[in-house]
Backbone bond lengths (Angstrom), bond angles and torsions (degrees), N, CA, C in turn:
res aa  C-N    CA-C-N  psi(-1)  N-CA   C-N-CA  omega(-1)  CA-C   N-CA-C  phi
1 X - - - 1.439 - - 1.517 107.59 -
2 X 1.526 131.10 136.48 0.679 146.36 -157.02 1.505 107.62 -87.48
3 X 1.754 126.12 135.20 1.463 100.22 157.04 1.534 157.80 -30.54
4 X 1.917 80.17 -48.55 1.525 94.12 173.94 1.218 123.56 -60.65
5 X 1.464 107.45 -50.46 1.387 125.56 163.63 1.749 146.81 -32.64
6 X 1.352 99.37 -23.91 1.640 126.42 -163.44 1.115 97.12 -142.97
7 X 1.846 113.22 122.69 1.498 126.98 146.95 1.835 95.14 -93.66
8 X 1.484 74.24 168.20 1.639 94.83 175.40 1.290 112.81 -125.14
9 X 1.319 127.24 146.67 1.622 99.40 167.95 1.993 93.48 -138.08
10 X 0.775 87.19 141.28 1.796 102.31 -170.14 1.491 86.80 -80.46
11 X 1.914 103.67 163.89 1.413 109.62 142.60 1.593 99.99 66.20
12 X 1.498 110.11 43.98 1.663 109.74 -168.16 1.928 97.83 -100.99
13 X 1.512 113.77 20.20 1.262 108.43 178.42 1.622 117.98 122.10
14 X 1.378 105.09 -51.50 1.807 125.13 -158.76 1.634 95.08 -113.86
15 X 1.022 145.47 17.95 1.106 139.83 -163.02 1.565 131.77 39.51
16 X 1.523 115.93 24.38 1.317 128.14 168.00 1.311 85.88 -81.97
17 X 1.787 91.43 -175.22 1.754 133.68 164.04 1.436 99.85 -83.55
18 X 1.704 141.86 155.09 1.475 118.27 133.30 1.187 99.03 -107.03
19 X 1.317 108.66 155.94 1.667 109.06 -170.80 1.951 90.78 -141.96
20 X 1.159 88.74 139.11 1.570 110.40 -169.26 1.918 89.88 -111.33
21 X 1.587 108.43 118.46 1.098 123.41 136.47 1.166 140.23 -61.17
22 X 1.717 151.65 58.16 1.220 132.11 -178.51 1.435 119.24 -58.06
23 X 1.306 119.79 -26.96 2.040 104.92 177.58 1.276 92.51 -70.66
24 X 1.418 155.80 -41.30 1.374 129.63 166.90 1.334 137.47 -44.34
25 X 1.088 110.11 17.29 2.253 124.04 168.74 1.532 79.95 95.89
26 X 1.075 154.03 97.61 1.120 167.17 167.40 1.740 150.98 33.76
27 X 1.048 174.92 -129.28 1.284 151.54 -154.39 2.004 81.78 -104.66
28 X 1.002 122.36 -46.29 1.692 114.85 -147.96 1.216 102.20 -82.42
29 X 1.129 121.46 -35.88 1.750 141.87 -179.98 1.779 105.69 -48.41
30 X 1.768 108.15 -47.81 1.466 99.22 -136.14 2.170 77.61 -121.52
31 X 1.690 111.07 18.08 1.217 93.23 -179.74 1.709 125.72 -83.03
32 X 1.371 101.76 133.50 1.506 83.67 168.41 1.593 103.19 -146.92
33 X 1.689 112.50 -169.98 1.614 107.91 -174.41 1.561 95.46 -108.79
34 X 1.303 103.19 146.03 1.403 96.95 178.86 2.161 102.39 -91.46
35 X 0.983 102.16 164.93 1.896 118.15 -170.38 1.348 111.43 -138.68
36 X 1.160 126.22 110.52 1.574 111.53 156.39 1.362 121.68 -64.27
37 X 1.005 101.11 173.63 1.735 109.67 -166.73 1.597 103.84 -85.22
38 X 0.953 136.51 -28.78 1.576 130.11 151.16 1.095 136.98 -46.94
39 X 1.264 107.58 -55.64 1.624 122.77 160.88 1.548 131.72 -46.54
40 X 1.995 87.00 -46.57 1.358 97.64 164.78 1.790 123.36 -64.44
41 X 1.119 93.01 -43.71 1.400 105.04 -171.17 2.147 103.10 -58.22
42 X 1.244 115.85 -29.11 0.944 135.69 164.48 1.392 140.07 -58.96
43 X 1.424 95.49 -36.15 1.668 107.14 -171.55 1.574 94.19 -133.51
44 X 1.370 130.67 38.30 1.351 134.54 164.81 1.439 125.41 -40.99
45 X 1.164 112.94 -38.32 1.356 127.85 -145.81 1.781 89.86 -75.55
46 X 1.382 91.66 -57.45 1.570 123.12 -163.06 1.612 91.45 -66.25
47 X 1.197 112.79 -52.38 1.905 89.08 -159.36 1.438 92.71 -76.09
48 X 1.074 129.31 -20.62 1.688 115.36 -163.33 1.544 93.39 -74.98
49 X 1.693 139.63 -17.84 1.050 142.79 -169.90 2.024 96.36 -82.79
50 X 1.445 100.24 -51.82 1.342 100.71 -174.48 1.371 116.49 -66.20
51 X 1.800 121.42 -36.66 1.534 124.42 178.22 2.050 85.81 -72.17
52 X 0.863 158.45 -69.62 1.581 127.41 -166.24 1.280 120.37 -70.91
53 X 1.475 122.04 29.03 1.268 135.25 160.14 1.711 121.00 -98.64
54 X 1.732 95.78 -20.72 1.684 111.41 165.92 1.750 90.79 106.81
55 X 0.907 106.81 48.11 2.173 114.23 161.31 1.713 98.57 -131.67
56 X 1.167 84.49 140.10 1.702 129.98 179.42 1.244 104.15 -75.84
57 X 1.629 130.88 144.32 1.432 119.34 167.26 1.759 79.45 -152.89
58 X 1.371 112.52 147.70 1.113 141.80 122.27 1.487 139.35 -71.29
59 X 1.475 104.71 97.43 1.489 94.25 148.93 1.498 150.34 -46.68
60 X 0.892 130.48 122.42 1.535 134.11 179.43 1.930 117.49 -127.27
61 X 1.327 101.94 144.45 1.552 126.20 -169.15 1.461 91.38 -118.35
62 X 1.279 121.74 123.19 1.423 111.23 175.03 1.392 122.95 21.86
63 X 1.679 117.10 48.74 1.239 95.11 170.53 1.347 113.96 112.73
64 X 1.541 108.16 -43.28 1.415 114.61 -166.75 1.430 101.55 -104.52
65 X 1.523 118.18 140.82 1.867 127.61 169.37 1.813 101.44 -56.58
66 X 1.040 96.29 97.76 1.694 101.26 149.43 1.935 120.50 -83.65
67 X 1.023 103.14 -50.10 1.703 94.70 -172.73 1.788 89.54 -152.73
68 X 1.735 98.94 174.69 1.245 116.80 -160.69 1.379 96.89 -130.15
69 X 1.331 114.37 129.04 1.487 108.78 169.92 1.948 103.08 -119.37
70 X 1.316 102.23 134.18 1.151 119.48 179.31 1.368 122.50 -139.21
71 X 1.236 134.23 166.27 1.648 139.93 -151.74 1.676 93.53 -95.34
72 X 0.926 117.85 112.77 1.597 137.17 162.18 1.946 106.86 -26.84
73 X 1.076 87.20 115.48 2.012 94.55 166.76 1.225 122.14 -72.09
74 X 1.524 105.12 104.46 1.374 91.73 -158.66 1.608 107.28 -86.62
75 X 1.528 105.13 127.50 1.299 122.35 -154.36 1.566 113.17 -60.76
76 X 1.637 111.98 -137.87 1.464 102.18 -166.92 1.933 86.84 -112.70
77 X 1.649 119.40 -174.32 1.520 133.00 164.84 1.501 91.70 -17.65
78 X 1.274 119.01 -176.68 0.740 150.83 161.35 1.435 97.02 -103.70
79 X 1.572 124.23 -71.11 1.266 123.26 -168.91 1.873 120.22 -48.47
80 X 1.489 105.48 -29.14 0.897 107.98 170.48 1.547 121.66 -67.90
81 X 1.313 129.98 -55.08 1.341 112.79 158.89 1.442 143.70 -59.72
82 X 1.637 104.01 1.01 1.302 95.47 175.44 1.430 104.75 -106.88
83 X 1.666 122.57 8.27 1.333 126.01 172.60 1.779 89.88 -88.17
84 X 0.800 117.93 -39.47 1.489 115.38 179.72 1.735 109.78 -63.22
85 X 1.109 129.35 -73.77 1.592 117.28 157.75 1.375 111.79 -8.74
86 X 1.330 99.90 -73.75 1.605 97.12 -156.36 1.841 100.74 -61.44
87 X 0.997 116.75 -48.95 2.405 108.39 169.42 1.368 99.78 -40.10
88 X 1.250 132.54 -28.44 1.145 144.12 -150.19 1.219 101.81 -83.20
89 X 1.167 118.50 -36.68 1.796 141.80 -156.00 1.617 97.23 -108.99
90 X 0.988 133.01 -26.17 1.459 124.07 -149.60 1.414 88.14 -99.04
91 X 1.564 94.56 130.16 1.512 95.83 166.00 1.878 105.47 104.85
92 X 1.103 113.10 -35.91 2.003 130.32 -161.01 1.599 87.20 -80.33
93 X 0.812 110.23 128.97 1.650 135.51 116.61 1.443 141.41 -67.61
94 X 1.250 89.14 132.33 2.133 89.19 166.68 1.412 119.24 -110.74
95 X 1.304 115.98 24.23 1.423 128.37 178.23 1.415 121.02 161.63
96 X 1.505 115.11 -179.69 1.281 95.80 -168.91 1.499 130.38 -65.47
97 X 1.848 115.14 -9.27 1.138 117.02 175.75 1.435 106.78 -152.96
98 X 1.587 107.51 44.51 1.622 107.41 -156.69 1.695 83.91 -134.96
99 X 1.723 97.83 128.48 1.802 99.43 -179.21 1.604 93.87 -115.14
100 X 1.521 99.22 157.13 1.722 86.26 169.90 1.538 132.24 -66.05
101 X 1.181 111.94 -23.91 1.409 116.66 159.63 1.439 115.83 -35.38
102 X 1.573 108.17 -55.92 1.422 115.78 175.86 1.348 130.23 -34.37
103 X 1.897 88.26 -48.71 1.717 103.40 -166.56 1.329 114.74 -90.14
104 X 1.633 119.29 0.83 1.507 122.01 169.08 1.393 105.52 -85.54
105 X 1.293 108.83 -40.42 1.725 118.29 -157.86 1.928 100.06 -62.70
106 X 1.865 106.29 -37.92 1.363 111.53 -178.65 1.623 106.96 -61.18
107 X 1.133 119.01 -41.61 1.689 156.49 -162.85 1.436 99.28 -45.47
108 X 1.989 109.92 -57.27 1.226 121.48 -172.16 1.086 106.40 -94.28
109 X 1.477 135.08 -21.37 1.883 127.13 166.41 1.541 111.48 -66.76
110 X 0.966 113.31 -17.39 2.030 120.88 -168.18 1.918 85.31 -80.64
């Protein structure tokens, strides 16, 4: 993240950083708290409770962004992707006369 790009504002309550992304579409979009990796490693329990509540954390190494933790997208049905698999399946081969059906059915006799 860029200087220009990122304010910081100390003293945001919890004893993080918050750090505002603007190249992420603007201050609310790209906010998150920054964490050292001790702390994190420390207070795991809790931020993984607070990031599936929809908060942003940055990792930090001395200082520096190592990784980003963010709240999981929660995807589409279930049913819908496994109707999609299976279009997915219809029709495929895994060789010249080998279907995947084949290669599970061998899978569970072994």
């Amino acid at each position: 993240m860029s200087k220009a790009a990122a304010k910081q504002v100390d003293g945001a309550g919890d004893g993080f950083r918050l750090v505002f992304d603007q190249s992420k579409g603007g201050e609310t979009a790209g906010m998150s708290r920054q964490v050292g990796a001790y702390e994190a490693k420390a207070k795991l329990s809790e931020l993984l409770d607070r990031v599936a509540r929809g908060e942003r954390f940055t990792i930090t190494r001395h200082g520096v962004p190592v990784a980003e933790w963010v709240p999981v997208a929660h995807g589409r049905p279930a049913e819908e992707v496994a109707r999609e698999i299976r279009e997915f399946r219809r029709g495929r081969r895994l060789g010249k006369d080998l279907t995947l059906r084949e290669l599970i059915e061998t899978g569970r006799d072994a």
